[in-house]
N, C-alpha and C positions, 0 to 999 in steps of 0.2 A: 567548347568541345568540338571538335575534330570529327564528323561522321564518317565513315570509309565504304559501311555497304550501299550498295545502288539501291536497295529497294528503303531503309529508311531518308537518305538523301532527296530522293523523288516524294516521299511522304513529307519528312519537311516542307519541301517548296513547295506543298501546295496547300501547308495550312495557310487557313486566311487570317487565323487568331494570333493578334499581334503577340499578347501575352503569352501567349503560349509557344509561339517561335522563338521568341527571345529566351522565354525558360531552358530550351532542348538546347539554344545556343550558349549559353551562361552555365549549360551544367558540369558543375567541377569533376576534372579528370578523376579527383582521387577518389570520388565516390562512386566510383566504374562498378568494384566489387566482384569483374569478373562478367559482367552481363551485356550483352551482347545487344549495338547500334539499334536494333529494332526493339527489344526490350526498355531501353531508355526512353525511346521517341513514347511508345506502346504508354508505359507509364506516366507520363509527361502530361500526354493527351487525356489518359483516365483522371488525372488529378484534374486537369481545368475541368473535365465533364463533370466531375464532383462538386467545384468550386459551382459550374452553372446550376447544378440542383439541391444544392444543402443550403438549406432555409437562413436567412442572416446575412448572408455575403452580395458581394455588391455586385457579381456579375448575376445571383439568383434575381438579385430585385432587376437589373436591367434586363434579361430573358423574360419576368415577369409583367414587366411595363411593357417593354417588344412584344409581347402575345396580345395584352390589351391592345396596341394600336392597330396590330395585325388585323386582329378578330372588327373594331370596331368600321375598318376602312375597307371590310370586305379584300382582307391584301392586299391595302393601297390603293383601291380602284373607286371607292366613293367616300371620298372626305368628308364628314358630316359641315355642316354649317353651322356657326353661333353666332347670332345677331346683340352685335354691341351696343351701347346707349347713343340714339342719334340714329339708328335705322342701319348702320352698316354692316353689310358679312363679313366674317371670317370665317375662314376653315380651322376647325376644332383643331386642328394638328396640322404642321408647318411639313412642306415637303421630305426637310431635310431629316423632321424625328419619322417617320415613315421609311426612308430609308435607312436611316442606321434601325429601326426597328426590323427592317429586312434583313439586315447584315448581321442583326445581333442573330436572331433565329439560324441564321443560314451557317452561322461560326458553328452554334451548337451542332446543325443536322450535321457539318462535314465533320466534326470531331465525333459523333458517334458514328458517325462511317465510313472513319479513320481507323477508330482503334478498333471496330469489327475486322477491320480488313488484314490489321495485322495480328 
């Protein structure tokens, strides 16, 4: 789909949520109905915030893992330690799931302060 007004064009590019930019991009023309660039995006962004909080779905369970790791690292600032067999450390959770634990959260906050905005 083709967006034309400036103000949902600028909203697009600045979701960070993969799936949900490609949505707004794949939405077929014929299901326009009449509703107008912002209305589309608007609607787009409410379904993935629903996809993140209706129980079952798989971006509810990764928002829900991303809060545990959140909470557990004090956001990312102190990685617990587990001591393996043989005396070694590890850190409970690997750099890289703390940051996309950050990204997953940070998708959610800009999509609800997205579609407040329009």
């Amino acid at each position: 789909m083709t967006l034309t007004s400036k103000t949902a064009v600028k909203v697009w590019k600045s979701i960070k949520c993969a799936e949900c930019k490609e949505s707004i991009e794949t939405f077929p023309e014929a299901e326009r109905d009449g509703k107008t660039d912002e209305e589309i995006v608007k609607g787009e962004i409410e379904y993935f915030i629903e996809l993140f909080e209706e129980e079952g779905t798989t971006l509810n369970g990764d928002l829900e893992e991303a809060r545990v790791i959140i909470r557990e690292t004090k956001n990312g600032k102190a990685n617990k330690a587990v001591i393996l067999p043989g005396g070694r450390i590890k850190p409970k959770w690997s750099e890289w799931d703390i940051q996309r634990a950050r990204n997953t959260v940070g998708e959610y906050n800009q999509l609800k302060r997205l579609a407040a905005k329009l």
